[in-house]
C-alpha positions as CSV (number, residue, x, y, z in Angstrom):
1,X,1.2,-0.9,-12.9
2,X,0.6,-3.8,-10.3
3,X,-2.8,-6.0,-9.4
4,X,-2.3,-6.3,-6.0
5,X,-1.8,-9.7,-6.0
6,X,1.3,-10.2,-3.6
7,X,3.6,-12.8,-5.4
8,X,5.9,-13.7,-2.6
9,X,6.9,-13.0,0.7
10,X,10.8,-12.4,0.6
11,X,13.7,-11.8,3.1
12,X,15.1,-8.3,3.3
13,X,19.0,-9.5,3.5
14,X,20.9,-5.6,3.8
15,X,19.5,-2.5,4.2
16,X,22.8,-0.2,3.6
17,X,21.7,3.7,4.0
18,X,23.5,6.9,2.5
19,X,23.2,10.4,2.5
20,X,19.6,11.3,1.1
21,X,18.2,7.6,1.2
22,X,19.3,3.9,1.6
23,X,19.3,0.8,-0.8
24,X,17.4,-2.2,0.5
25,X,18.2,-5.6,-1.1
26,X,15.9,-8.5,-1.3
27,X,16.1,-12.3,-1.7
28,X,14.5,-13.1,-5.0
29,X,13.3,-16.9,-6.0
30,X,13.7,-17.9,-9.4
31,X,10.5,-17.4,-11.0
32,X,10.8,-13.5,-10.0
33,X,13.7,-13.2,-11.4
34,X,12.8,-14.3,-14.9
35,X,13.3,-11.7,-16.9
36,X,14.0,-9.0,-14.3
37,X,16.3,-6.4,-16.1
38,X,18.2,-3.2,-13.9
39,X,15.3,-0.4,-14.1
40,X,12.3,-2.6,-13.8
41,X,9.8,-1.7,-11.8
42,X,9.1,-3.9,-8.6
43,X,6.5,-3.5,-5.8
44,X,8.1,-3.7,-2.4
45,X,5.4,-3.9,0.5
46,X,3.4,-1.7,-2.1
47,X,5.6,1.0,-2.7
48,X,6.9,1.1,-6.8
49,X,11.2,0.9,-6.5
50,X,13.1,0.3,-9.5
51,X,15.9,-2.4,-10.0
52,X,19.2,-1.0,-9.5
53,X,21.5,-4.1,-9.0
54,X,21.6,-7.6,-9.4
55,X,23.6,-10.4,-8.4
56,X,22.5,-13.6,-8.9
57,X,19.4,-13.9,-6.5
58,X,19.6,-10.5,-4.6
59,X,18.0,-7.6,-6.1
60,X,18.7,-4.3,-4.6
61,X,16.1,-1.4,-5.1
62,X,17.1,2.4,-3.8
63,X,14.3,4.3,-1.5
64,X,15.4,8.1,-1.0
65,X,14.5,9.8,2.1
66,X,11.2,11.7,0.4
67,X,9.4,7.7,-0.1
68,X,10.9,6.5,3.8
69,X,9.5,9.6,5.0
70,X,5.8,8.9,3.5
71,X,6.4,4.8,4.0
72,X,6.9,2.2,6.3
73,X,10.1,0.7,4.4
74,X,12.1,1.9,7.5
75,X,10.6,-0.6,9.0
76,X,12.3,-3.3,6.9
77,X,15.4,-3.6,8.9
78,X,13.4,-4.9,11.7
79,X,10.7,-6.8,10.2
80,X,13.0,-8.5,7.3
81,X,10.4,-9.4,5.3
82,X,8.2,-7.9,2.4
83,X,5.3,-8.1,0.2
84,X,6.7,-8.0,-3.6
85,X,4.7,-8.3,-6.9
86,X,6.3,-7.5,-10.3
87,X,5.0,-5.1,-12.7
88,X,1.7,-6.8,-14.9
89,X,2.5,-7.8,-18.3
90,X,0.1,-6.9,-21.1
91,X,-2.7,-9.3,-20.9
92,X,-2.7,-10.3,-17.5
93,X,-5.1,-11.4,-15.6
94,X,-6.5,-8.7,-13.0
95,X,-6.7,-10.4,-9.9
96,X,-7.3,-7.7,-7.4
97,X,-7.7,-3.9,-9.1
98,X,-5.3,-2.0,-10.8
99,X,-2.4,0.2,-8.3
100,X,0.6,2.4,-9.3
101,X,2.8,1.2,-6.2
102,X,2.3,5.1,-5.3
103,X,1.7,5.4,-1.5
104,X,-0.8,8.1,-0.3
105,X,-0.1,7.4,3.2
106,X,0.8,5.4,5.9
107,X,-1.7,4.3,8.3
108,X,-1.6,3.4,11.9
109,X,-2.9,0.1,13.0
110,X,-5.4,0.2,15.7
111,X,-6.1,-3.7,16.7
112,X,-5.8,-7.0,15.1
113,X,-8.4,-9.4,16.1
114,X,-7.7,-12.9,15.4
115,X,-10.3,-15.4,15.3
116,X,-9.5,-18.9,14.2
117,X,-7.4,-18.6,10.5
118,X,-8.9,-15.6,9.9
119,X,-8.0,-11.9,11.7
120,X,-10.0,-8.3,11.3
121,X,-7.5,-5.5,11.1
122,X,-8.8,-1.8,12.2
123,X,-6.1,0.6,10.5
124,X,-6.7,4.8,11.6
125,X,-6.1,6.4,8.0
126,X,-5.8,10.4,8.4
127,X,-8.4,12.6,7.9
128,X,-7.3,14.3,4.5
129,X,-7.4,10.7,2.7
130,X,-10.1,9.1,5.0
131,X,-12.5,11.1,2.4
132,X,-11.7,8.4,-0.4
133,X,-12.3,4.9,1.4
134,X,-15.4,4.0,1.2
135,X,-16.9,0.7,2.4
136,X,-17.4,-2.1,-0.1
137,X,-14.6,-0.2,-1.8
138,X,-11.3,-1.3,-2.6
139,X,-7.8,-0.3,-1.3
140,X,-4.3,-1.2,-1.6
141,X,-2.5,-2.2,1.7
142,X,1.8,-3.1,2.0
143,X,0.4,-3.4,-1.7
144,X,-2.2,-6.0,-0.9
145,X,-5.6,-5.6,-2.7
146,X,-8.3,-5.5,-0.1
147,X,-11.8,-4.9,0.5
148,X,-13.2,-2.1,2.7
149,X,-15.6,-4.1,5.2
150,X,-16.5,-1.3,7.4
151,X,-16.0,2.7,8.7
152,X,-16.1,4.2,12.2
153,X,-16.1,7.7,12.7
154,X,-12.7,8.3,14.4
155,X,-12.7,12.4,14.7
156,X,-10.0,14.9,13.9
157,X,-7.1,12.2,13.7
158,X,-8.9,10.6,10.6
159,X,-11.6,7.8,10.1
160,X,-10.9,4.2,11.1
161,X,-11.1,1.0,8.8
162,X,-11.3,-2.7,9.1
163,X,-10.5,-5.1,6.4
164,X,-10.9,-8.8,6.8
165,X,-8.3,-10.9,5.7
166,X,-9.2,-14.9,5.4
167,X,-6.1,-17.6,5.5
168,X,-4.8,-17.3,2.4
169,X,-4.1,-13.9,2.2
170,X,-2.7,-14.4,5.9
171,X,-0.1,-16.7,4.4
172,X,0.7,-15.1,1.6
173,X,1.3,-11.9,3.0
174,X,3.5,-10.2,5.8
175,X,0.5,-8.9,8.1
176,X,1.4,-11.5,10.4
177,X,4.3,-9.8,11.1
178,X,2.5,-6.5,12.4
179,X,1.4,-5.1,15.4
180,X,-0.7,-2.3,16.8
181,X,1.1,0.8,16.6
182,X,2.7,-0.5,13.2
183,X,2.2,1.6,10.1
184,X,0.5,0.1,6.7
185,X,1.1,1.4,3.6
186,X,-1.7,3.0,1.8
187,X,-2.7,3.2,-1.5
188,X,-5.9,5.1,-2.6
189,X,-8.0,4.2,-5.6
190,X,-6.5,7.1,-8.5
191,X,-10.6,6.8,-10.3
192,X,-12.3,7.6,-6.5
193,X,-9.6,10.0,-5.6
194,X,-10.5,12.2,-8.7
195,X,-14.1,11.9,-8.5
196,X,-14.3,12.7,-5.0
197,X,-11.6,16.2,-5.3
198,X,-14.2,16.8,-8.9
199,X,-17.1,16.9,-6.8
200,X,-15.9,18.6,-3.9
201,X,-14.5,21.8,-6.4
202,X,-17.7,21.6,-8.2
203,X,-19.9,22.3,-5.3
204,X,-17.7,24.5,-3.7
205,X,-18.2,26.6,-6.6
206,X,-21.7,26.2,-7.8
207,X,-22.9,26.3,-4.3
208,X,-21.9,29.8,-3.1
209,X,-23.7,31.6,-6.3
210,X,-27.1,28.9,-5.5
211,X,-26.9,30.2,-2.2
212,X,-26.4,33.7,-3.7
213,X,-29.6,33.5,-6.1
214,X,-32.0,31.6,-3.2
215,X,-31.5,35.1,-1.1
């Protein structure tokens, strides 16, 4: 479980792959390595890896071919940077809202506007999970919490989104780093995901016999 409060920005320093997936291996500082033990859980631009090596600052995380497929981590040997939180402790403070560092799907950036310190980012989410962003709403993005500001109707290929992002989150984050065309990494909200599919069975059911019984 993660807040989606990005806790560094950290160098990528080898990506190695193998048959079925590849290991990436990150520069950690000291305070994220306190108390890091092989198996924890780590967020990585927002996707959930687990710890599989350590020496002394560089941690190494393996991503099979099933999460590079649904990701943009393939996009780490270029971009040599990336988001990372580690796991919340019990008690912690909830900053943003409460992910699983488990990626719906990736998302294709439309334009970056930026205007003074600040920059609007329009993303094209496809259709099957447009249906559970909602403006005002939140979302997870390279495992950033962020609100929804707005929602254009962008047809078959899926609805597109804009999120605002003010200076801070600028520097503490890699979206700097991206361009249009790039892909984001997208994390739905679990609680709207399963009211929306709830509601959507329920009518689809209840619906056909109201229709039935108005005749």
């Amino acid at each position: 479980m993660y807040t989606g409060i990005v806790q560094a920005v950290r160098p990528v320093t080898e990506i190695a792959a193998y048959p079925g997936g590849q290991s990436l291996t990150v520069e950690f500082t000291p305070e994220l390595l306190a108390d890091l033990a092989i198996g924890a859980s780590v967020s990585v631009e927002g996707v959930c890896l687990s710890v599989t090596r350590m020496e002394g600052t560089r941690v190494s995380f393996d991503a099979m071919d099933a999460t590079l497929s649904r990701t943009n981590l393939s996009r780490l040997a270029a971009q040599g940077r990336a988001n990372v939180e580690r796991s919340a402790k019990q008690g912690a403070e909830v900053g943003g809202h409460i992910i699983a560092g488990h990626i719906a799907t990736t998302a294709e950036i439309v334009e970056i506007e930026t205007e003074a310190d600040q920059a609007f980012l329009r993303f094209r989410v496809p259709a099957e999970w447009a249906k559970y962003v909602f403006p005002r709403g939140f979302l997870a993005v390279n495992g950033c919490s962020l609100t929804v500001a707005d929602r254009e109707d962008g047809g078959p290929e899926g609805d597109v989104f804009r999120i605002n992002l003010i200076p801070e989150t600028l520097r503490q984050t890699t979206f700097r780093d991206y361009r249009p065309g790039d892909l984001l990494n997208i994390e739905v909200d679990h609680a709207t995901m399963v009211m929306v599919d709830t509601i959507e069975r329920t009518v689809s059911r209840v619906l056909p016999e109201l229709i039935r019984r108005a005749a």
